[in-house]
C-alpha positions in Angstrom: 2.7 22.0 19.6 3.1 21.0 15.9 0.6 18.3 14.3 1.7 16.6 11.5 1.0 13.2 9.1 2.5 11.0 6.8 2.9 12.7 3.8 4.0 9.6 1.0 5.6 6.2 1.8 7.9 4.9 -0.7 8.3 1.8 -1.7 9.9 -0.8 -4.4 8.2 -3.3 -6.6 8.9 -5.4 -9.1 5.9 -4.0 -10.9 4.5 -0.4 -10.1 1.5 -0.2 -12.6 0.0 -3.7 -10.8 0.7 -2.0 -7.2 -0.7 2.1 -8.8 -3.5 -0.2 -10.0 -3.9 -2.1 -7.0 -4.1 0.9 -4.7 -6.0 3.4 -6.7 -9.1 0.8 -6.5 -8.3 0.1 -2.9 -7.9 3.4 -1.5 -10.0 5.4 -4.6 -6.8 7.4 -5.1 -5.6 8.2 -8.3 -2.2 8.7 -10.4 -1.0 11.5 -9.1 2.7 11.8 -11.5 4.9 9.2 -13.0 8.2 9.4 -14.4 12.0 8.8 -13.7 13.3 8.4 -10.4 16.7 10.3 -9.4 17.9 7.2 -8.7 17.5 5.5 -11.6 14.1 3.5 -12.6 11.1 4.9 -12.5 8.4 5.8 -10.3 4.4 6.2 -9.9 2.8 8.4 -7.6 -0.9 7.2 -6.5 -3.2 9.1 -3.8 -5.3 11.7 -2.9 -4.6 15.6 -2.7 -2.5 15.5 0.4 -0.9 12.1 0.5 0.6 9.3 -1.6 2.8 5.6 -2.2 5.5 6.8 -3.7 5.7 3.2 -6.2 9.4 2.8 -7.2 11.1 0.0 -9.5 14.3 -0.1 -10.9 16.0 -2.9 -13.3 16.3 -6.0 -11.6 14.1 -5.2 -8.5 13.2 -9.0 -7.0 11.2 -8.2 -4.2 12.8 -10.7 -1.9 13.2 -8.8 0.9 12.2 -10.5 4.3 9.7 -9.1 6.3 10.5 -6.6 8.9 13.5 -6.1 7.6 13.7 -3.1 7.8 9.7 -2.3 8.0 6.8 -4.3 9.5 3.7 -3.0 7.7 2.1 0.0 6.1 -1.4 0.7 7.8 -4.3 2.0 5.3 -7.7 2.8 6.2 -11.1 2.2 4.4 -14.5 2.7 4.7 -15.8 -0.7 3.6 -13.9 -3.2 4.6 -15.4 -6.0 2.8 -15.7 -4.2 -0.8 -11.7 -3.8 0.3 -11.3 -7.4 1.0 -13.1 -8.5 -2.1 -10.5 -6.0 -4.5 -7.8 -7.7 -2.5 -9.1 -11.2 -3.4 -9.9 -10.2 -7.0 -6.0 -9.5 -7.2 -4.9 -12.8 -6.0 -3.8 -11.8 -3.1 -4.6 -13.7 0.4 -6.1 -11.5 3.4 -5.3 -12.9 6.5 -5.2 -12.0 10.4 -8.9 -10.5 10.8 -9.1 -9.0 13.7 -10.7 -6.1 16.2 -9.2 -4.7 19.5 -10.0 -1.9 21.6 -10.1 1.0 21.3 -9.5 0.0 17.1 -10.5 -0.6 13.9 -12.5 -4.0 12.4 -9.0 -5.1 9.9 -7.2 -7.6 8.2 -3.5 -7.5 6.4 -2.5 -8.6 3.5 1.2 -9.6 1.6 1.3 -7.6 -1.9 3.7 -9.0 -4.9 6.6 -8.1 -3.4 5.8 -9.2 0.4 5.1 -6.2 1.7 2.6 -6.3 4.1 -0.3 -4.3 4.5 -2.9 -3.4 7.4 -6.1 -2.4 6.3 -8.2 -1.1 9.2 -12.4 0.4 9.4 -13.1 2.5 12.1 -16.8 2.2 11.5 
């Protein structure tokens, strides 16, 4: 049977050097490339040796899109998730919905810039 994971997400925002910024504190990732995108723009590459947010903006990018439409939320996971709440904070933006369920993590979302929203979980 194959086993497999999510190798990069990629996403648009009005400003990728706030959101690279935003998640290399977060996630203690780093700037993996950055350059021109195929499709015009530009884009920043932030994570770890095996996986990354792909950070994409092009001229004119809004960030109006409504939420859901067409993804939900992108799920991160931490270690400490009150030093991760605090860099959240620190950036202006508002967690929200803390939570844990069974069998799951302790976690809280979050909207970024751009409303996309984000699900931050702790398994320990």
């Amino acid at each position: 049977m194959p086993h497999g994971t999510i190798e990069h997400v990629n996403i648009t925002v009005t400003d990728p050097d706030r959101s690279a910024q935003l998640f290399a504190r977060l996630l203690g990732w780093k700037e993996r490339w950055r350059g021109p995108s195929k499709l015009g723009g530009r884009t920043i590459h932030v994570g770890d040796e095996r996986n990354y947010l792909a950070i994409y903006t092009k001229d004119g990018a809004r960030g109006d899109f409504a939420k859901g439409v067409p993804l939900n939320h992108i799920g991160v996971q931490v270690d400490d998730l009150a030093a991760a709440e605090a860099i959240v904070r620190e950036q202006g933006l508002e967690p929200f919905n803390h939570g844990s369920y069974e069998p799951g993590p302790d976690s809280f979302y979050f909207f970024d810039w751009d409303g996309i929203e984000f699900e931050v979980v702790c398994y320990e």
